[in-house]
VEXKOLVEX-569490 format. One record per atom (N, C-alpha, C, O, CB): residue in one letter; atom name; x, y, z. Coordinates in nm, 3 decimals. Glycine has a CB too. Layout:
<pts>
A  CA  X  Y  Z
...
</pts>
This chain:
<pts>
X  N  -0.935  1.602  0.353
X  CA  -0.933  1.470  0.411
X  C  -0.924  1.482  0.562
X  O  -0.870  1.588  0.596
X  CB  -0.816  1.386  0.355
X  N  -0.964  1.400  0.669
X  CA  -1.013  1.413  0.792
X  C  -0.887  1.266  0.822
X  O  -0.880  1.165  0.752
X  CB  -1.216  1.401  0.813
X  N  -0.847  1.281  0.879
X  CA  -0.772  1.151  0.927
X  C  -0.776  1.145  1.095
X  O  -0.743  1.227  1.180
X  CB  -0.602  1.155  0.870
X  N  -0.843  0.983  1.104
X  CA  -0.870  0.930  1.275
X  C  -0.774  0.914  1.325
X  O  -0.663  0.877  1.287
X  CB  -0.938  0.807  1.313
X  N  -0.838  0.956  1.462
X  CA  -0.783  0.979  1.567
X  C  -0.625  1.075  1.622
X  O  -0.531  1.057  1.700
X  CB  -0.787  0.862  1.587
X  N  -0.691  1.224  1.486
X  CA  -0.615  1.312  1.468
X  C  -0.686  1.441  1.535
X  O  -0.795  1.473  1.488
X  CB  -0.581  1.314  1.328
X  N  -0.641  1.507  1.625
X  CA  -0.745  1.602  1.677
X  C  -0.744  1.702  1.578
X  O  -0.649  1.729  1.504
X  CB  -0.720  1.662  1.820
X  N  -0.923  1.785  1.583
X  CA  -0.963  1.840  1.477
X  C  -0.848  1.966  1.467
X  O  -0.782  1.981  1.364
X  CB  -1.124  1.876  1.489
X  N  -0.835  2.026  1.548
X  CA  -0.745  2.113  1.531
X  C  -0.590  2.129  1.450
X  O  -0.534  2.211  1.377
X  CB  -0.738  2.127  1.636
X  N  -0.555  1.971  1.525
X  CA  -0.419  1.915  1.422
X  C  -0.452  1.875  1.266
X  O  -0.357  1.876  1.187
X  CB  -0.350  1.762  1.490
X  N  -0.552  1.847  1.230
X  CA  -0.565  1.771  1.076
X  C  -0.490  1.898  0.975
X  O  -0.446  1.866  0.864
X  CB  -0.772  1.736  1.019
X  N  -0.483  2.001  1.011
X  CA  -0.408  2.066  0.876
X  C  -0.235  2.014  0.877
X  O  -0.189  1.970  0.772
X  CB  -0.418  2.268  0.887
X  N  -0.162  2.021  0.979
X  CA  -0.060  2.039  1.030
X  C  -0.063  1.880  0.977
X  O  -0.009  1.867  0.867
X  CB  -0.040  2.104  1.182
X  N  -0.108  1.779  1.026
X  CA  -0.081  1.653  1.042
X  C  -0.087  1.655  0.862
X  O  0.014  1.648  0.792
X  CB  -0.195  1.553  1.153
X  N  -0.217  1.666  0.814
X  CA  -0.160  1.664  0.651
X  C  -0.063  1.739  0.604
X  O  -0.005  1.674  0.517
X  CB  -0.252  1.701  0.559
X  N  -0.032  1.808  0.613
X  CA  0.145  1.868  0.572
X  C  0.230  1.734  0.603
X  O  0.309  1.685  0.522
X  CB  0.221  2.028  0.699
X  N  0.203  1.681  0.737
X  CA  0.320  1.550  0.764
X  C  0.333  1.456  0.643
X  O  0.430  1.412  0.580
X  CB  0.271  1.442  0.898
X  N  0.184  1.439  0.634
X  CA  0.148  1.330  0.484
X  C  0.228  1.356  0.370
X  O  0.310  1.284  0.315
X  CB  -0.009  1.346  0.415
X  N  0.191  1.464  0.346
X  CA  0.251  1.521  0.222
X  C  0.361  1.498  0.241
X  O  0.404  1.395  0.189
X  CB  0.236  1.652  0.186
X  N  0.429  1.561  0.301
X  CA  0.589  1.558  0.351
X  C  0.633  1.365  0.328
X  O  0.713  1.311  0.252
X  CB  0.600  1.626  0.571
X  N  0.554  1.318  0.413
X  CA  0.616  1.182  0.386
X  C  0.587  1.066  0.263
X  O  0.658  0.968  0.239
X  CB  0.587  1.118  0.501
X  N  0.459  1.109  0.192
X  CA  0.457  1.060  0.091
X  C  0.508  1.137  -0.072
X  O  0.460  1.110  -0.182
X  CB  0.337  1.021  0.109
X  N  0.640  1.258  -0.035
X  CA  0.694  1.356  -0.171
X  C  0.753  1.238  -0.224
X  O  0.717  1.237  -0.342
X  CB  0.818  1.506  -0.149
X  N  0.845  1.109  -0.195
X  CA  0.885  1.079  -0.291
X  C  0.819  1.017  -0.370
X  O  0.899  0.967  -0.449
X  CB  0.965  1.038  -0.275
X  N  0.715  0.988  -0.399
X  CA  0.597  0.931  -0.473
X  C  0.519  1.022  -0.567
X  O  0.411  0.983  -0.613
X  CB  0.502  0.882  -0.375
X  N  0.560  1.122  -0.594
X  CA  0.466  1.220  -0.700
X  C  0.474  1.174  -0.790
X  O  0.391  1.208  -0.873
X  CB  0.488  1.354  -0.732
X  N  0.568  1.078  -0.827
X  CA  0.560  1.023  -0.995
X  C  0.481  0.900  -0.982
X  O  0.493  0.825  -1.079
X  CB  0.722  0.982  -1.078
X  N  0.397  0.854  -0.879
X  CA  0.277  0.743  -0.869
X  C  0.200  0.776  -0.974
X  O  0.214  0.896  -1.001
X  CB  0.185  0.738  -0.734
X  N  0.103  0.705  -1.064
X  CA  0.006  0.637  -1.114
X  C  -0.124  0.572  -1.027
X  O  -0.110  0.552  -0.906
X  CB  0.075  0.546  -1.174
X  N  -0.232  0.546  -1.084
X  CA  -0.325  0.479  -1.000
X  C  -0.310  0.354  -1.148
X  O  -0.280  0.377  -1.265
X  CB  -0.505  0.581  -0.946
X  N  -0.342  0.231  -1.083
X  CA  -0.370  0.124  -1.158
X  C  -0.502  0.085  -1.214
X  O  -0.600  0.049  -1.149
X  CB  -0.332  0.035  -1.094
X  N  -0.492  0.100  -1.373
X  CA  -0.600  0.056  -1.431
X  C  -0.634  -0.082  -1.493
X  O  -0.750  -0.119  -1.512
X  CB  -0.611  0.134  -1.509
X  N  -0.494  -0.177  -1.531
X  CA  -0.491  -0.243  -1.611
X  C  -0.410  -0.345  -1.515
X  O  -0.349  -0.302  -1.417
X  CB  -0.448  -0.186  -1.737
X  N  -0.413  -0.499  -1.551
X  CA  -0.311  -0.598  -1.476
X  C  -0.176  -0.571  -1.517
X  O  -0.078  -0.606  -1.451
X  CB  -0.338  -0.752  -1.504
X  N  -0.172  -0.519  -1.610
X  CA  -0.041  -0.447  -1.622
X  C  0.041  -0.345  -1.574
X  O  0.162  -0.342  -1.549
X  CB  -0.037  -0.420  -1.699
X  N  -0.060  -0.250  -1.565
X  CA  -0.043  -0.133  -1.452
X  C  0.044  -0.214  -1.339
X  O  0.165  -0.224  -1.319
X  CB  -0.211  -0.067  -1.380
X  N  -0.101  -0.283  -1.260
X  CA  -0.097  -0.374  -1.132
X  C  0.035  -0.354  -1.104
X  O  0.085  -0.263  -1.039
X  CB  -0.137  -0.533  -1.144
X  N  0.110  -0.484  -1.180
X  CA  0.227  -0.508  -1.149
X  C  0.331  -0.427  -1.185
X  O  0.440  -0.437  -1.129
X  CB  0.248  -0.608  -1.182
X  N  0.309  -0.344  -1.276
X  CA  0.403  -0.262  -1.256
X  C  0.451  -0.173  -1.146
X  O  0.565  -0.130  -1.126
X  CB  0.390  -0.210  -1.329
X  N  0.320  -0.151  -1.068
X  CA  0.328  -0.086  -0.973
X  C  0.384  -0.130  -0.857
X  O  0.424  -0.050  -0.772
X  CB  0.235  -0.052  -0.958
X  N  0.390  -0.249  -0.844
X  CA  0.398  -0.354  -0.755
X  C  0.565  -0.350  -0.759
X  O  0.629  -0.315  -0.660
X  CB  0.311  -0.502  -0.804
X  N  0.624  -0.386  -0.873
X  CA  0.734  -0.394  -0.900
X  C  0.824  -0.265  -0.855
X  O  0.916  -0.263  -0.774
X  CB  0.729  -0.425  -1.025
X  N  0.773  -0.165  -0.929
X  CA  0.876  0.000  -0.869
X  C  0.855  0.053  -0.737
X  O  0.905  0.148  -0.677
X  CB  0.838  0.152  -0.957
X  N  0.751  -0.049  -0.701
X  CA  0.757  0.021  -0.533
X  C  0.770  -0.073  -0.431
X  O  0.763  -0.065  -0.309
X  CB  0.620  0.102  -0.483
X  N  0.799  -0.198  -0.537
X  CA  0.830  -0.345  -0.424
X  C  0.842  -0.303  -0.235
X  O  0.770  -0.308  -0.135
X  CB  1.033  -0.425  -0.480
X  N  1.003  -0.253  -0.281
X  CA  1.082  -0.257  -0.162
X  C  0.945  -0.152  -0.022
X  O  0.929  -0.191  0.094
X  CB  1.277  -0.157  -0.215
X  N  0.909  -0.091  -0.050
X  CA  0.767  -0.033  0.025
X  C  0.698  -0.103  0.061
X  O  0.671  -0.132  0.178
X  CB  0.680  0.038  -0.034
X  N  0.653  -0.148  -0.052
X  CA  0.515  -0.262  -0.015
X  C  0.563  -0.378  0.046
X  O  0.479  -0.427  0.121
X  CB  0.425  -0.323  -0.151
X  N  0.679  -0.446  0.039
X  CA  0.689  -0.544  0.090
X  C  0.733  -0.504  0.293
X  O  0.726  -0.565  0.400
X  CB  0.798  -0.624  -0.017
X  N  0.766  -0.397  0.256
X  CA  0.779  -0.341  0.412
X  C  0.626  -0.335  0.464
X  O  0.590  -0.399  0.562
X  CB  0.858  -0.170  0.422
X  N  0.552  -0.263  0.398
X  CA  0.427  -0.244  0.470
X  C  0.371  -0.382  0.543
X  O  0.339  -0.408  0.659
X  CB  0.322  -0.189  0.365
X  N  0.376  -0.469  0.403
X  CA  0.301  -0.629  0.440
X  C  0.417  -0.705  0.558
X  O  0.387  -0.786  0.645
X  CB  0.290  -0.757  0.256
X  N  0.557  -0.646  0.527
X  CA  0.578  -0.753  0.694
X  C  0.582  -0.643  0.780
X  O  0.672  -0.669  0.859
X  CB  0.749  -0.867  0.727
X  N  0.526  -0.513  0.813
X  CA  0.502  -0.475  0.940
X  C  0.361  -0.548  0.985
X  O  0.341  -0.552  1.107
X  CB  0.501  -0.317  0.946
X  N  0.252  -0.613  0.890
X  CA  0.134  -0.639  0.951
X  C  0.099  -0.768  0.965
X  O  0.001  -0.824  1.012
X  CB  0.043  -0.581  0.894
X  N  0.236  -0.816  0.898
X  CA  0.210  -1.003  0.906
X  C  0.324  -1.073  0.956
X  O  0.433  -1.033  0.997
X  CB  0.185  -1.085  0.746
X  N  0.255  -1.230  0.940
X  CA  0.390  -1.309  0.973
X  C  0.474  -1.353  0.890
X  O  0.563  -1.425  0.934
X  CB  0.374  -1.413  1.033
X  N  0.471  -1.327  0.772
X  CA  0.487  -1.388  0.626
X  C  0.631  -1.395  0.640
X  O  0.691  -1.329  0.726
X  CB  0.430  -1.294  0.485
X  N  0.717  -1.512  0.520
X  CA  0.807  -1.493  0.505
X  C  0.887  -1.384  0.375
X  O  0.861  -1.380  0.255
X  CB  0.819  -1.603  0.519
X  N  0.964  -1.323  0.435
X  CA  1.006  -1.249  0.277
X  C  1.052  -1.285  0.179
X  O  1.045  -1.201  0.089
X  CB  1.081  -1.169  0.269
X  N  1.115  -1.410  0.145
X  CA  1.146  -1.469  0.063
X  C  1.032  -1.527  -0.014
X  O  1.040  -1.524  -0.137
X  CB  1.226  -1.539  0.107
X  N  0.904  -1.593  0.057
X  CA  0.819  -1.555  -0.061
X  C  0.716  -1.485  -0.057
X  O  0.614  -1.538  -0.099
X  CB  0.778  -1.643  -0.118
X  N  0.711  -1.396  -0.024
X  CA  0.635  -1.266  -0.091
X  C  0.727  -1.250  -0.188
X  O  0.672  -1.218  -0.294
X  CB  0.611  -1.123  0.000
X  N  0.915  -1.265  -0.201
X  CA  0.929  -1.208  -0.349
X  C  0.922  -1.318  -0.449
X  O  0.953  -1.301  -0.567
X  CB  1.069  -1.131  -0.373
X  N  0.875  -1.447  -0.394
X  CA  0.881  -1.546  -0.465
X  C  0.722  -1.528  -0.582
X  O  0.706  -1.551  -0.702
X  CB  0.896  -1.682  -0.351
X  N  0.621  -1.474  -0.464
X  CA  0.458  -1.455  -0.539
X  C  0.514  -1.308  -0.633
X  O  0.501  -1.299  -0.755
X  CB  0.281  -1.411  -0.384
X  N  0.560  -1.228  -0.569
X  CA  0.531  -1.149  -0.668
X  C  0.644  -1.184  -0.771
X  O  0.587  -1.116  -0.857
X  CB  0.522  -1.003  -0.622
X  N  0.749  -1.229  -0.835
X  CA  0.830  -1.296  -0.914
X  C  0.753  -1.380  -1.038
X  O  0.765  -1.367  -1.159
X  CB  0.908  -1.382  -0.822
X  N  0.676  -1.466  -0.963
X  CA  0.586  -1.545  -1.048
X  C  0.486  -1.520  -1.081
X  O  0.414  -1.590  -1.152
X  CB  0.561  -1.636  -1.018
X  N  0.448  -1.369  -1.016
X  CA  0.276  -1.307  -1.070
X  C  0.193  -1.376  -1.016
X  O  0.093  -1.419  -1.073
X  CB  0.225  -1.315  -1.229
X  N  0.236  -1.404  -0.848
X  CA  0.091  -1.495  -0.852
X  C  -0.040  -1.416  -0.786
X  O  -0.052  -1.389  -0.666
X  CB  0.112  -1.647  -0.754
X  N  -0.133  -1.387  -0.888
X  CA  -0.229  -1.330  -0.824
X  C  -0.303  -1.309  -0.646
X  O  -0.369  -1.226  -0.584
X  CB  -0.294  -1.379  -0.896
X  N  -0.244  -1.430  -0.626
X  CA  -0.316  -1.465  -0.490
X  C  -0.236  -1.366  -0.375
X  O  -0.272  -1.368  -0.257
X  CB  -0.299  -1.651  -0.450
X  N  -0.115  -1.276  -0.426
X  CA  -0.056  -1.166  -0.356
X  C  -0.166  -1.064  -0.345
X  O  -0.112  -0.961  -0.303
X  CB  0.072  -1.111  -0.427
X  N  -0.247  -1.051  -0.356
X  CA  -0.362  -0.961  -0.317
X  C  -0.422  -1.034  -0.175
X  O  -0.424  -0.982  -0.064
X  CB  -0.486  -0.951  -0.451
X  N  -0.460  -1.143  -0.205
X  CA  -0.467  -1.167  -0.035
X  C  -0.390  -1.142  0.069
X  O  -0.440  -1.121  0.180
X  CB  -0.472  -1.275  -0.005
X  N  -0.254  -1.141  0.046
X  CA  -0.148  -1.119  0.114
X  C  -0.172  -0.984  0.167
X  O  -0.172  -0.970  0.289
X  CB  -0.028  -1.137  0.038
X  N  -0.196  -0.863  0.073
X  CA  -0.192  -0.726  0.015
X  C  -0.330  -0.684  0.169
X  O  -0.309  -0.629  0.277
X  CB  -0.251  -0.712  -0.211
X  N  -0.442  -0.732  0.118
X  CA  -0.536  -0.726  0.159
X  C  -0.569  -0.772  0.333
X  O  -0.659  -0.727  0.404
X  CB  -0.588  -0.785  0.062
X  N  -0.463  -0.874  0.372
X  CA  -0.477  -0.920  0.455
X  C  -0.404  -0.845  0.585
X  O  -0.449  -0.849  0.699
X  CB  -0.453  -1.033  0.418
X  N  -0.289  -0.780  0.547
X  CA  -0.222  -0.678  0.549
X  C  -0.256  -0.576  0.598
X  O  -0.238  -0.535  0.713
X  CB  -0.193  -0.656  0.464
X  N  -0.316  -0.519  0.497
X  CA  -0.408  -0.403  0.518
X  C  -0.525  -0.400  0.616
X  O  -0.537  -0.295  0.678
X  CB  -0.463  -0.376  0.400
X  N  -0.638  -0.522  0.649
X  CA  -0.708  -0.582  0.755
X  C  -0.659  -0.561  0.897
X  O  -0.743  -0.533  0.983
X  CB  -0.710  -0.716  0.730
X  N  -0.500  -0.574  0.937
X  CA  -0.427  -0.602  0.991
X  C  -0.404  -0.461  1.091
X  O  -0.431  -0.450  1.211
X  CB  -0.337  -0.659  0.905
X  N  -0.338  -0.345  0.985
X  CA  -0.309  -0.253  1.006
X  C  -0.390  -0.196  1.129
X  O  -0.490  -0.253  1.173
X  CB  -0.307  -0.200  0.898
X  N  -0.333  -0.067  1.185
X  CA  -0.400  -0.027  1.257
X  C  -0.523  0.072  1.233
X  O  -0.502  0.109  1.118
X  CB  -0.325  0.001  1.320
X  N  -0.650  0.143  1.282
X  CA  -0.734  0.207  1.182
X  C  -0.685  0.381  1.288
X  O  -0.753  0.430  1.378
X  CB  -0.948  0.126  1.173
X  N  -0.558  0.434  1.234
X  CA  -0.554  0.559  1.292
X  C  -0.488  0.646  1.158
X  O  -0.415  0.599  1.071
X  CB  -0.460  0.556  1.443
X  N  -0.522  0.748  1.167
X  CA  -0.451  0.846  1.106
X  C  -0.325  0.849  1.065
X  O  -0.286  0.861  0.949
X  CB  -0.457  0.928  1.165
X  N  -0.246  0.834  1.189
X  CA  -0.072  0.781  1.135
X  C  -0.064  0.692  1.091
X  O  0.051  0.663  1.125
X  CB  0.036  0.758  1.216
X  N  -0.106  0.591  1.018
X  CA  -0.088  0.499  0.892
X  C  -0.054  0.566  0.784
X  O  0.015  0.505  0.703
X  CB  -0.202  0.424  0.853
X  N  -0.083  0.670  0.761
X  CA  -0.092  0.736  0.630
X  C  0.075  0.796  0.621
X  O  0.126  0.832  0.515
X  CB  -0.229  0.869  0.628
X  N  0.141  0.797  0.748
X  CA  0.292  0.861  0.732
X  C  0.343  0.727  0.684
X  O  0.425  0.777  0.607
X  CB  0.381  0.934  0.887
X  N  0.363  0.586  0.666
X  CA  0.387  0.547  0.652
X  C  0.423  0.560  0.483
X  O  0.334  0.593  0.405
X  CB  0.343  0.498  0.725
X  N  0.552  0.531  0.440
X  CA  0.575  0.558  0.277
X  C  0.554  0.437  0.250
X  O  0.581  0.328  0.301
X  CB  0.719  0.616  0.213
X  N  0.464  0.504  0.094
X  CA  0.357  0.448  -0.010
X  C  0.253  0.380  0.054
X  O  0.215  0.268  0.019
X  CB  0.415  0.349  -0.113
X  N  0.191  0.462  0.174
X  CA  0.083  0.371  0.232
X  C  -0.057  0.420  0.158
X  O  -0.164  0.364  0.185
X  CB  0.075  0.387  0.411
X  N  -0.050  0.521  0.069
X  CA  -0.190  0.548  -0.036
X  C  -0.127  0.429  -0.141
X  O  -0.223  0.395  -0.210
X  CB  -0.214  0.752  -0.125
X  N  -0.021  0.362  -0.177
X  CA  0.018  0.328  -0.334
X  C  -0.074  0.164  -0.263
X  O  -0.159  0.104  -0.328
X  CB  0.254  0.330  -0.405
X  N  -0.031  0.125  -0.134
X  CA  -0.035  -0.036  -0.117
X  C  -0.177  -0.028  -0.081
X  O  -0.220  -0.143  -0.075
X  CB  0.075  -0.120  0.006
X  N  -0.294  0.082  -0.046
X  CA  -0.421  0.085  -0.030
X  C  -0.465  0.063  -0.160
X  O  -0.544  -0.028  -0.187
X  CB  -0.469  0.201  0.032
X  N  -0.416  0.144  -0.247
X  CA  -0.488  0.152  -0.432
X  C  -0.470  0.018  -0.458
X  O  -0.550  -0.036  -0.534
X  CB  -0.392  0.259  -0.578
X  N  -0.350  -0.068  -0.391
X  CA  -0.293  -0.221  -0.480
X  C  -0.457  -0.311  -0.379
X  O  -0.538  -0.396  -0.415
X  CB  -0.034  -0.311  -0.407
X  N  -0.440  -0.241  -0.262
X  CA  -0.534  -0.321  -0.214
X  C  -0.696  -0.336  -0.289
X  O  -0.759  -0.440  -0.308
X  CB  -0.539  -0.272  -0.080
X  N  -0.723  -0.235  -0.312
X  CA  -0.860  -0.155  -0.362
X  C  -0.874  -0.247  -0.488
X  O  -0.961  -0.332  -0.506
X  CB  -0.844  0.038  -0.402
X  N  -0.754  -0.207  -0.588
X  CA  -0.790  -0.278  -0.716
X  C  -0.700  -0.388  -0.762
X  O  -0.636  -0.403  -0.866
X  CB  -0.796  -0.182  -0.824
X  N  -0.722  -0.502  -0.592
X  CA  -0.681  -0.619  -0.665
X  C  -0.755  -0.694  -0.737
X  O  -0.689  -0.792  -0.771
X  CB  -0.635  -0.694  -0.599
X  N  -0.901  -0.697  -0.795
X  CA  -0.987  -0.721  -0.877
X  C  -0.953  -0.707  -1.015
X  O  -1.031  -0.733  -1.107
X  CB  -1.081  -0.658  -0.847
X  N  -0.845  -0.668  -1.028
X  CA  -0.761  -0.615  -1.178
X  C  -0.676  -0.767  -1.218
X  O  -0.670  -0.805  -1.335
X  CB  -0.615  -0.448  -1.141
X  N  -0.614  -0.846  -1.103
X  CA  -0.564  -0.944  -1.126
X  C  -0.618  -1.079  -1.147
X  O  -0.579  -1.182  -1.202
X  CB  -0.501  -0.940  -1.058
X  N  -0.745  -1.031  -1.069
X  CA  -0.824  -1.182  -1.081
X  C  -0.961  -1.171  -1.250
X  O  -1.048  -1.251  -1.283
X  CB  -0.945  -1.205  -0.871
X  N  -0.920  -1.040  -1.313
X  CA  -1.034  -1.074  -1.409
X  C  -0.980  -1.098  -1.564
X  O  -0.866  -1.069  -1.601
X  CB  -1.144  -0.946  -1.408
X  N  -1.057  -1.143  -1.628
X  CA  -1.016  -1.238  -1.743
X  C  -0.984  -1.142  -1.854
X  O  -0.946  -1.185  -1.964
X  CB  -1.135  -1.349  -1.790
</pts>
């Protein structure tokens, strides 16, 4: 993996950082099912809901209110978020910032019948 605006020389070193900062997550899953979804959503709340208010204005009380009630439309949130972010390499030190990309990727899991 090549990560921007990482000089070529640093990308080995800098992925060791990754690794390093995303170990407590080896027991992640990728989401297949709307069930998955939220499950995932749920055991890594306290992450994800950090990620989405470093990139928004949202209130936290309901982001836990949408995700409480399942409301699908937390993928916009998710997504909007992610839009938000910055596009560099050190995003990726951020913990569970591969788990809230996958939530981003396959929020299409929540909206299908």
């Amino acid at each position: 993996m090549s990560y921007l605006r990482v000089a070529p020389w640093d990308q080995k070193q800098f992925h060791n950082k990754v690794i390093e900062a995303q170990k407590d997550f080896s027991d992640y899953c990728y989401p297949y099912t709307k069930e998955e979804y939220w499950q995932i959503v749920d055991k890594y709340w306290p992450h994800i809901k950090d990620i989405v208010l470093k990139f928004t204005f949202l209130d936290p009380d309901d982001l836990d209110k949408w995700v409480k009630e399942r409301n699908p439309e937390i993928t916009n949130v998710f997504n909007d978020a992610w839009f938000n972010a910055p596009d560099s390499g050190k995003i990726h030190l951020i913990p569970a910032w591969h788990i809230f990309c996958d939530l981003c990727s396959e929020s299409h899991l929540l909206h299908e019948n």
